[in-house]
PDB file of N, H, CA, C and O in Angstrom:
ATOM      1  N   UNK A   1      86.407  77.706  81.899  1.00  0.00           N
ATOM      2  CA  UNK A   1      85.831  78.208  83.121  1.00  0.00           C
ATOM      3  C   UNK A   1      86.956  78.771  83.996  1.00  0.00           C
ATOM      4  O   UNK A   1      87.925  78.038  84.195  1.00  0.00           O
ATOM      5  N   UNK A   2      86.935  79.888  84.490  1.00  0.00           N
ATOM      6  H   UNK A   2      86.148  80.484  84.328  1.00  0.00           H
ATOM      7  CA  UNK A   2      87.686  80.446  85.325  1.00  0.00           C
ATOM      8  C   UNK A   2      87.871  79.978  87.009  1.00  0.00           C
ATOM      9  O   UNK A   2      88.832  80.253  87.726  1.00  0.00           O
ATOM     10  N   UNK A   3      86.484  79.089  87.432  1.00  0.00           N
ATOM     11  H   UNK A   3      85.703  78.865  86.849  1.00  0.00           H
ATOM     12  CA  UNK A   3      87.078  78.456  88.567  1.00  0.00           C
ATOM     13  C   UNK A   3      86.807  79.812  89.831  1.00  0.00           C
ATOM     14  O   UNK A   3      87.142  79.584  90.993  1.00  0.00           O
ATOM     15  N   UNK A   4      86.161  81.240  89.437  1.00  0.00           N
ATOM     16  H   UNK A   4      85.889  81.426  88.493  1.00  0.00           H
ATOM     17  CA  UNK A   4      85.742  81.663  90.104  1.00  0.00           C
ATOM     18  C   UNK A   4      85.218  81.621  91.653  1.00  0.00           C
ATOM     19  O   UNK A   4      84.473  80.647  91.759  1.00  0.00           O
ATOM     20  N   UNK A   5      85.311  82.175  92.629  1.00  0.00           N
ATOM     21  H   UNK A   5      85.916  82.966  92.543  1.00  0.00           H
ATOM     22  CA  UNK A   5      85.060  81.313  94.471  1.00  0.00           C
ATOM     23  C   UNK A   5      84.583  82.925  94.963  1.00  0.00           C
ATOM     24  O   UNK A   5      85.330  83.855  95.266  1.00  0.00           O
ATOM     25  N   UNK A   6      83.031  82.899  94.925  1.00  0.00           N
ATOM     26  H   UNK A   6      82.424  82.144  94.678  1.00  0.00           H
ATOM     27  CA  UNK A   6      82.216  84.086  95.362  1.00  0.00           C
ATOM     28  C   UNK A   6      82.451  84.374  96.682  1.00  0.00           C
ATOM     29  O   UNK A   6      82.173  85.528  97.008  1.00  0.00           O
ATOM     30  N   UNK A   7      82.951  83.540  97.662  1.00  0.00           N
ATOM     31  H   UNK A   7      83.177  82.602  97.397  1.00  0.00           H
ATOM     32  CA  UNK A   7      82.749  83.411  98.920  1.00  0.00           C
ATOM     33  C   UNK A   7      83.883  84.213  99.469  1.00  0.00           C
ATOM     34  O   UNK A   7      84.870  84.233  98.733  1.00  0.00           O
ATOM     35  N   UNK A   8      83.989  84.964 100.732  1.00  0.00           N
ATOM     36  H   UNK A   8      83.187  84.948 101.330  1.00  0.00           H
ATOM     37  CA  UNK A   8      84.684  85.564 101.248  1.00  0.00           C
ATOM     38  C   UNK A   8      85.368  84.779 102.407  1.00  0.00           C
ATOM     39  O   UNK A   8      84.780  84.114 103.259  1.00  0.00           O
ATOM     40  N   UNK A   9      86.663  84.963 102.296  1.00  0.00           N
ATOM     41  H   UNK A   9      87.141  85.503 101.604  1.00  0.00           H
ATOM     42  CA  UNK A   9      87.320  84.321 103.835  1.00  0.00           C
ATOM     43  C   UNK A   9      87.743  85.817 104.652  1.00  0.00           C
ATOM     44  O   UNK A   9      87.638  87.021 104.416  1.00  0.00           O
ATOM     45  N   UNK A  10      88.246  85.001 105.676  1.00  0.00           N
ATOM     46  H   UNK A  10      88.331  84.023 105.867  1.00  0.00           H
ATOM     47  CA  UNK A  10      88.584  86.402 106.798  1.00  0.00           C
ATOM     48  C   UNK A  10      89.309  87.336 105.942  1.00  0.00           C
ATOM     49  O   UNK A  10      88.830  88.424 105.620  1.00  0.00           O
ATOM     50  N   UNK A  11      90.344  86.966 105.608  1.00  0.00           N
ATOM     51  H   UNK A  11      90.733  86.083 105.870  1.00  0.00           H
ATOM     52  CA  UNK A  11      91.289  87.395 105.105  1.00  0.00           C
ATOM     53  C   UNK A  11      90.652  88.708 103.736  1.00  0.00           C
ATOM     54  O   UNK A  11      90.586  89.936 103.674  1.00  0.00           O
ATOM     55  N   UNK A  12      90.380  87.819 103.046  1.00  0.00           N
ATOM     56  H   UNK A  12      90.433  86.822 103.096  1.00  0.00           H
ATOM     57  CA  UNK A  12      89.362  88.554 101.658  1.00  0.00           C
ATOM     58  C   UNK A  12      88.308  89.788 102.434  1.00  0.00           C
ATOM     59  O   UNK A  12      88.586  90.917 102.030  1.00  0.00           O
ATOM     60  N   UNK A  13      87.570  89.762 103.099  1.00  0.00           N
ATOM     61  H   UNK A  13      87.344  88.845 103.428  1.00  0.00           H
ATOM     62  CA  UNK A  13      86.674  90.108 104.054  1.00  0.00           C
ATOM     63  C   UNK A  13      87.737  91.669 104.607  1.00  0.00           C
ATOM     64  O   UNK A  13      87.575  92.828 104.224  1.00  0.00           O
ATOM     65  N   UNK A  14      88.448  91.308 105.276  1.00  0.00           N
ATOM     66  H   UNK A  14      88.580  90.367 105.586  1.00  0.00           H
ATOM     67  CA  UNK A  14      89.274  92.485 106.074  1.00  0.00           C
ATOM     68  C   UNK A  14      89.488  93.055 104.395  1.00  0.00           C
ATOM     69  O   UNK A  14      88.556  93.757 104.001  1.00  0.00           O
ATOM     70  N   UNK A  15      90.482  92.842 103.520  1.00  0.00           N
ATOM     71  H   UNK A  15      91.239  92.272 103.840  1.00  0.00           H
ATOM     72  CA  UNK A  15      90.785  93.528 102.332  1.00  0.00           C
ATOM     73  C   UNK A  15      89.525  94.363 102.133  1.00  0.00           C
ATOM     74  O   UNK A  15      89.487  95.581 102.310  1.00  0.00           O
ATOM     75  N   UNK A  16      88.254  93.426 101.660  1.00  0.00           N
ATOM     76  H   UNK A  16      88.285  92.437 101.516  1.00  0.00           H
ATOM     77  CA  UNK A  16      86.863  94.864 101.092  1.00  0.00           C
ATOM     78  C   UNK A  16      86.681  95.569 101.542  1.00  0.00           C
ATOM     79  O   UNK A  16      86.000  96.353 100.880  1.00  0.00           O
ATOM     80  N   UNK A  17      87.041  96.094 103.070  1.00  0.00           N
ATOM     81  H   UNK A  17      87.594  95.458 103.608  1.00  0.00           H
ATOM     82  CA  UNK A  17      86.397  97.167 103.467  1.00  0.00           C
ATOM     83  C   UNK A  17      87.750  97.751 103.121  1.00  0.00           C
ATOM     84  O   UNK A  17      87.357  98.835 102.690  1.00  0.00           O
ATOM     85  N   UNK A  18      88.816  97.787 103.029  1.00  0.00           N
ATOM     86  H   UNK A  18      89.136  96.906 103.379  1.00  0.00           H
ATOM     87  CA  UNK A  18      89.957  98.815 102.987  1.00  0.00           C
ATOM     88  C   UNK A  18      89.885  99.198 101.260  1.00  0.00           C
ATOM     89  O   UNK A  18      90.396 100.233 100.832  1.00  0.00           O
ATOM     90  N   UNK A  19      89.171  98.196 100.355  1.00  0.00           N
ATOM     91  H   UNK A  19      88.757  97.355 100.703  1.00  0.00           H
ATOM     92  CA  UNK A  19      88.748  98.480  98.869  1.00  0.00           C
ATOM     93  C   UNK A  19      90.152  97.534  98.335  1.00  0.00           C
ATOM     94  O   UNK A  19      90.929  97.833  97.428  1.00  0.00           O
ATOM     95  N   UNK A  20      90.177  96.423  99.138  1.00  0.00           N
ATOM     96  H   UNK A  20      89.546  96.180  99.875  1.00  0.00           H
ATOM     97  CA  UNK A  20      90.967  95.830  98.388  1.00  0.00           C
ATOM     98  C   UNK A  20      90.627  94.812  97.900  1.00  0.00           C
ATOM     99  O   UNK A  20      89.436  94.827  97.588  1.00  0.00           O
ATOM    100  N   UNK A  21      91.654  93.003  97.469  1.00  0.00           N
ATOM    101  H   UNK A  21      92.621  92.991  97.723  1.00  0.00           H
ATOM    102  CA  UNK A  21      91.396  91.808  97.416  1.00  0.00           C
ATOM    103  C   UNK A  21      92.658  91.399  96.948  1.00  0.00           C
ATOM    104  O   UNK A  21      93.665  91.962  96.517  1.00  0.00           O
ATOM    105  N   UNK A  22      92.199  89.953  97.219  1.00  0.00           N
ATOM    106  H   UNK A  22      91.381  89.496  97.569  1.00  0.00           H
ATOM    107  CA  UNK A  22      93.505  89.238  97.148  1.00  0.00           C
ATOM    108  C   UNK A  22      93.062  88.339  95.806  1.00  0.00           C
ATOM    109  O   UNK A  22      93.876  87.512  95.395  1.00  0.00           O
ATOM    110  N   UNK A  23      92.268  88.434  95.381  1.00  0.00           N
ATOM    111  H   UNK A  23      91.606  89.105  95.714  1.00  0.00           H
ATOM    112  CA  UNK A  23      91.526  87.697  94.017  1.00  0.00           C
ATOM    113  C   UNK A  23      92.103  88.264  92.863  1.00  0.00           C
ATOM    114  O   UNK A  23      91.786  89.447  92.745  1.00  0.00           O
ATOM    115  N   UNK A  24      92.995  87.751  91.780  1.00  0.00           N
ATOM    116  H   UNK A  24      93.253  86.790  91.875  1.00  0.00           H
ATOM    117  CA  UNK A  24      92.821  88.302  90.357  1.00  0.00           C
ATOM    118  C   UNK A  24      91.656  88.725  89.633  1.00  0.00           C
ATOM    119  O   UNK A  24      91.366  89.806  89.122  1.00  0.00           O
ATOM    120  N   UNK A  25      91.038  87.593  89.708  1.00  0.00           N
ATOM    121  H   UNK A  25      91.274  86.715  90.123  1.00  0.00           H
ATOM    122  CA  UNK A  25      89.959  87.778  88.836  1.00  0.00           C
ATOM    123  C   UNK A  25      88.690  89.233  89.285  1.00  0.00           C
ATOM    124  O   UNK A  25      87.769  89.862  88.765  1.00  0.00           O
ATOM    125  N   UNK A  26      89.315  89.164  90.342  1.00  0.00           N
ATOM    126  H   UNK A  26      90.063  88.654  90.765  1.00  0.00           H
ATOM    127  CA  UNK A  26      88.106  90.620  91.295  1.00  0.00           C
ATOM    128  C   UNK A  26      88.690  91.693  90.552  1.00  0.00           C
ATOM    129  O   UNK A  26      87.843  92.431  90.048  1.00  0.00           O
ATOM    130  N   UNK A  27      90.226  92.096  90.265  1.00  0.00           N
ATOM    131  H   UNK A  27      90.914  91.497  90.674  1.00  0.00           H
ATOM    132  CA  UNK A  27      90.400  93.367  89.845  1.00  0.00           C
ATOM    133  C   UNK A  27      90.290  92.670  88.264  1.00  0.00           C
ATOM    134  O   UNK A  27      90.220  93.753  87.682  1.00  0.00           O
ATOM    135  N   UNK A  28      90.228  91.727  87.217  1.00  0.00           N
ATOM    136  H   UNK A  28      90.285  90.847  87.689  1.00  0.00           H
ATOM    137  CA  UNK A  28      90.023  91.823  85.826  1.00  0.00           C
ATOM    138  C   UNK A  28      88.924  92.041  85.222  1.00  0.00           C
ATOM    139  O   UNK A  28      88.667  92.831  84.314  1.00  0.00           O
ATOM    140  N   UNK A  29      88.103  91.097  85.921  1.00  0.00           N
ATOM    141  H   UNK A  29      88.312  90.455  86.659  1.00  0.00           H
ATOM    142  CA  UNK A  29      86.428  91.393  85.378  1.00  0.00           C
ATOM    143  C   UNK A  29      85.905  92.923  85.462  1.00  0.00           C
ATOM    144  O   UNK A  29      84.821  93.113  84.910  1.00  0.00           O
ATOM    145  N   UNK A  30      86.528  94.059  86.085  1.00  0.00           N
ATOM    146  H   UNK A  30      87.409  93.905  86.534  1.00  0.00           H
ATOM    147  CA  UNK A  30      85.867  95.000  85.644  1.00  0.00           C
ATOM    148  C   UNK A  30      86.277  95.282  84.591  1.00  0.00           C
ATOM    149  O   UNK A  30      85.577  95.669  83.655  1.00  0.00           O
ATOM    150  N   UNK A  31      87.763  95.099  84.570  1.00  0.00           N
ATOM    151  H   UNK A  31      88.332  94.785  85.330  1.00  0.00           H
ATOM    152  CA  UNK A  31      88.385  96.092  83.420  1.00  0.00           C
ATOM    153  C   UNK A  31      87.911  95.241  82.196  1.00  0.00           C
ATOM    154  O   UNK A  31      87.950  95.720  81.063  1.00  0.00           O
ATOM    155  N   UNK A  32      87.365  93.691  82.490  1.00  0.00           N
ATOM    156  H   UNK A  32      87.333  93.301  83.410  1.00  0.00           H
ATOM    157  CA  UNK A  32      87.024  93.278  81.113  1.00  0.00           C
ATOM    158  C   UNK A  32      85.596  93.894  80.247  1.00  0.00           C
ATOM    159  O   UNK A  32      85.248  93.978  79.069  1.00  0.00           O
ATOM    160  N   UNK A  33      84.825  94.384  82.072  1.00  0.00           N
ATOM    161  H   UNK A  33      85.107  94.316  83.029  1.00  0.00           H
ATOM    162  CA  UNK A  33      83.653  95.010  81.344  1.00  0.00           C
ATOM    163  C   UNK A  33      83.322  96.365  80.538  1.00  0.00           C
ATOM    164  O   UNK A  33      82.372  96.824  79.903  1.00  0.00           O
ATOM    165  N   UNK A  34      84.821  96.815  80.966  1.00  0.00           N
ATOM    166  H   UNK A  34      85.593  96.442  81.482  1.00  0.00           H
ATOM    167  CA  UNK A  34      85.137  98.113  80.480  1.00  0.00           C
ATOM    168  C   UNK A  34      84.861  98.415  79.047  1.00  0.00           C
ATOM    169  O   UNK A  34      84.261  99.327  78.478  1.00  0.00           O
ATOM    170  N   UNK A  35      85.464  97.405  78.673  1.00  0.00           N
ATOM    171  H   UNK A  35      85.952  96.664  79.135  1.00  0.00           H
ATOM    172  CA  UNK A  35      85.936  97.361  77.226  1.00  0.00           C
ATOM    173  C   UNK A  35      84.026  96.040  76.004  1.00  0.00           C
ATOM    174  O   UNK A  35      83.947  95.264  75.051  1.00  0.00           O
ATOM    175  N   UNK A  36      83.469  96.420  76.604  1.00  0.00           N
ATOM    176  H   UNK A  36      83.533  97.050  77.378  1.00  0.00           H
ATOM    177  CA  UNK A  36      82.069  95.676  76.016  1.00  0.00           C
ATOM    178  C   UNK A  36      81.443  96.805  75.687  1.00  0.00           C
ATOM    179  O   UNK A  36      81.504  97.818  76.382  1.00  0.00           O
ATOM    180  N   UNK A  37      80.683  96.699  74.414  1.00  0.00           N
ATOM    181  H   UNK A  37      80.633  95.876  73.849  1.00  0.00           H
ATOM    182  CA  UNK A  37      79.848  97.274  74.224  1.00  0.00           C
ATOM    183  C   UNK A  37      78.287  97.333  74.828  1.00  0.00           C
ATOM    184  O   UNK A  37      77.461  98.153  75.226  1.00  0.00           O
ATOM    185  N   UNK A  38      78.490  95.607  74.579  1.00  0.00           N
ATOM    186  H   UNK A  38      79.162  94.940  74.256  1.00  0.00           H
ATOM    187  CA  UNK A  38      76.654  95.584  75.129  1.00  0.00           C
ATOM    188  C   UNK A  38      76.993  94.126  76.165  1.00  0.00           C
ATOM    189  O   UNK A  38      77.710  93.133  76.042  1.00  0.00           O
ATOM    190  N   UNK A  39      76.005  94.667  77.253  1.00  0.00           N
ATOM    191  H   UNK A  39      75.422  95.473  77.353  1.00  0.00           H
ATOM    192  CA  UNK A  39      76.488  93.572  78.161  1.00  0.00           C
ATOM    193  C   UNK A  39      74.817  93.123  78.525  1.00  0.00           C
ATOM    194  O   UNK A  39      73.847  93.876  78.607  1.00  0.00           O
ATOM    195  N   UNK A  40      74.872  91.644  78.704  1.00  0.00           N
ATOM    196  H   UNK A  40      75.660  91.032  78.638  1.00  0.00           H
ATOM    197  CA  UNK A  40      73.772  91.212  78.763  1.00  0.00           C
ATOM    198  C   UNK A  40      73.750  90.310  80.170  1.00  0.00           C
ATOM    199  O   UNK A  40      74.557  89.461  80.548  1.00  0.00           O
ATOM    200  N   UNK A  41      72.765  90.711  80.687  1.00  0.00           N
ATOM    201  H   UNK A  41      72.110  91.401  80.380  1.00  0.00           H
ATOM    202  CA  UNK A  41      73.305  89.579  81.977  1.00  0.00           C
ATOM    203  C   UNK A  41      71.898  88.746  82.227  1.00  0.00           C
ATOM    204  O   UNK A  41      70.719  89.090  82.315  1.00  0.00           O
ATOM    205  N   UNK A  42      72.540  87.587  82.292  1.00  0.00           N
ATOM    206  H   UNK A  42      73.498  87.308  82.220  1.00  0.00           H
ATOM    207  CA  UNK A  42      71.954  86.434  82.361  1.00  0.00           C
ATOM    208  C   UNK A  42      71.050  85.803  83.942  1.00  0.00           C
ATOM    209  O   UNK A  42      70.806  84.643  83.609  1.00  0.00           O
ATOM    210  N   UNK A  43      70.811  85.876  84.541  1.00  0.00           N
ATOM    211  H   UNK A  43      71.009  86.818  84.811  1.00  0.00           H
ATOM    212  CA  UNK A  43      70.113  85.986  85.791  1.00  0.00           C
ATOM    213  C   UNK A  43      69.051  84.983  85.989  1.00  0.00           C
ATOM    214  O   UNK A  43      68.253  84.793  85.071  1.00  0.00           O
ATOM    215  N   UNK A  44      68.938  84.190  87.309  1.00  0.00           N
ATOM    216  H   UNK A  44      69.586  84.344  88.055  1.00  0.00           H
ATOM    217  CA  UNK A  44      67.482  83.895  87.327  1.00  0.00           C
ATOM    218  C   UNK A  44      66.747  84.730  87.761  1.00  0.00           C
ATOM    219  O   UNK A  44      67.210  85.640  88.448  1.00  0.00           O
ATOM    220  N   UNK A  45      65.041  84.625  87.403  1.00  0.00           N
ATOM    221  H   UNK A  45      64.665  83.885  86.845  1.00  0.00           H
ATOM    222  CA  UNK A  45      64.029  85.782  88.213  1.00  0.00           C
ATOM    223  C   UNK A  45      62.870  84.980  88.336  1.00  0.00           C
ATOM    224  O   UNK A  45      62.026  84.559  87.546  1.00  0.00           O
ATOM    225  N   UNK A  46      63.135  84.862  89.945  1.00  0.00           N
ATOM    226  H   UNK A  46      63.821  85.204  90.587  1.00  0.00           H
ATOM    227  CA  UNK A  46      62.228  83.896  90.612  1.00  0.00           C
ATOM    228  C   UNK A  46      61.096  84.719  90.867  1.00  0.00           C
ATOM    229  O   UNK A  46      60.106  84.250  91.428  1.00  0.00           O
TER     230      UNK A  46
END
């Protein structure tokens, strides 16, 4: 498990609007999705 933290602090917050972050994992997961063929996403649907 990567230990992932969805939540924004001030800090994180000021970065998104300038298109930034202070998170690794924010700039890897795209580039990991880059590289998938088929992506399946798992979701609840209430």
């Amino acid at each position: 498990m990567d230990r992932f933290n969805p939540v924004y602090d001030a800090v994180e917050l000021s970065l998104y609007h300038a298109g930034g972050t202070k998170d690794p994992l924010v700039t890897k997961y795209p580039g990991l999705l880059g590289t998938c063929d088929v992506l399946i996403p798992v979701t609840p649907v209430w």
